[in-house]
C-alpha positions as CSV (number, residue, x, y, z in Angstrom):
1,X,11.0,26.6,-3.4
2,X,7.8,27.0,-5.4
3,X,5.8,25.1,-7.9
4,X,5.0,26.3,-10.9
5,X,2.7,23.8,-11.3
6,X,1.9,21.0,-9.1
7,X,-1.1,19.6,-11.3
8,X,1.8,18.6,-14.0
9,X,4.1,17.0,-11.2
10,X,1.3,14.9,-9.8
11,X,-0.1,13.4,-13.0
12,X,3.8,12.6,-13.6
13,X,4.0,11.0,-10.3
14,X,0.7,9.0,-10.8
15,X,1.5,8.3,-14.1
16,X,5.1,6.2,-13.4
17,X,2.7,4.7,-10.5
18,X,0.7,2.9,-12.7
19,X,3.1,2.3,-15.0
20,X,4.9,0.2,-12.6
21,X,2.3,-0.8,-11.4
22,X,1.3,-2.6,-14.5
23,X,4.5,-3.6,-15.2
24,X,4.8,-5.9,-12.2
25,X,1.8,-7.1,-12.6
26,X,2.6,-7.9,-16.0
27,X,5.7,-9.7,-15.1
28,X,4.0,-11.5,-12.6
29,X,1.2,-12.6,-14.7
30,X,3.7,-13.6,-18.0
31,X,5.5,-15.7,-15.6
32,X,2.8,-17.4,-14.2
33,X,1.1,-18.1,-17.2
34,X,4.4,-19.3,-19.0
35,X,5.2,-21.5,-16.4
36,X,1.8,-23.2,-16.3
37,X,2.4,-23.8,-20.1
38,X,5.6,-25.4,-19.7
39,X,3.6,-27.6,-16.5
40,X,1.3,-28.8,-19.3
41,X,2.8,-29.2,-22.0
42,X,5.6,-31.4,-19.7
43,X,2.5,-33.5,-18.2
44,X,1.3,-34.5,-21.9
45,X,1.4,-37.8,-23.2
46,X,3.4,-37.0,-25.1
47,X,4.9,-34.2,-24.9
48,X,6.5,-32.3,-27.9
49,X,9.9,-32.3,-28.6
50,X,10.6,-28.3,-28.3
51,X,8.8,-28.9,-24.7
52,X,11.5,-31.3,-24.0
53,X,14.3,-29.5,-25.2
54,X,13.5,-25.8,-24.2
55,X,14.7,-24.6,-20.6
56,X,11.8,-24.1,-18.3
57,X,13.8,-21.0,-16.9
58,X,14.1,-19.2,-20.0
59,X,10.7,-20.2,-21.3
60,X,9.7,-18.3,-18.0
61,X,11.7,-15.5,-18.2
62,X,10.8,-14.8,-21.6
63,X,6.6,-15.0,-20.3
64,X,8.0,-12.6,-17.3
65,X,9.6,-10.2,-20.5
66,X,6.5,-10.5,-22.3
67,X,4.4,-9.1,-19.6
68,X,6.4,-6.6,-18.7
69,X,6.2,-5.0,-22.2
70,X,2.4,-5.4,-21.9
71,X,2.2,-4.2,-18.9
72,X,4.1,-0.8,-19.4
73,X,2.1,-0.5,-22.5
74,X,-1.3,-1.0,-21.4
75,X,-0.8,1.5,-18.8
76,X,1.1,4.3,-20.9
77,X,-2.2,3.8,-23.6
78,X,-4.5,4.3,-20.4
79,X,-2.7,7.0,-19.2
80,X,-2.5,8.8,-23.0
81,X,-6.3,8.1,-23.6
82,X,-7.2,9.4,-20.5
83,X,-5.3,12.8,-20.9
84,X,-6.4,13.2,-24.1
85,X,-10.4,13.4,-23.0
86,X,-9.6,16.0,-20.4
């Protein structure tokens, strides 16, 4: 079994790489950063009452949501940008 072209394949390949790549790192980042803001805004003096009533979990999930979507999209600009100068 031949290739008709391989260049194509591999720039496919690398190209889900680092969109997945991002995309974790997005998720993992959102998360992080949602749940330090739910840390704060619980430690207040007084804390708001949306803090209060709001599930930490789904205050995370939706930072973890959030970063996936900027993660995938960050890398699928990258990736068009960078085919586009070649």
């Amino acid at each position: 079994m031949s290739r008709k072209n391989p260049s194509a394949n591999n720039h496919s390949q690398r190209l889900f790489l680092f969109v997945g790549i991002c995309s974790i790192l997005g998720v993992v980042l959102g998360g992080t950063a949602s749940h330090a803001e739910m840390q704060q805004c619980l430690t207040a003096e007084t804390p708001s009452n949306e803090c209060l009533t709001q599930d930490p979990t789904i205050k995370v999930v939706e930072g973890m949501s959030g970063g996936l979507v900027a993660g995938a999209g960050a890398a699928i600009a990258v990736t068009w940008q960078s085919w586009q100068k070649k």
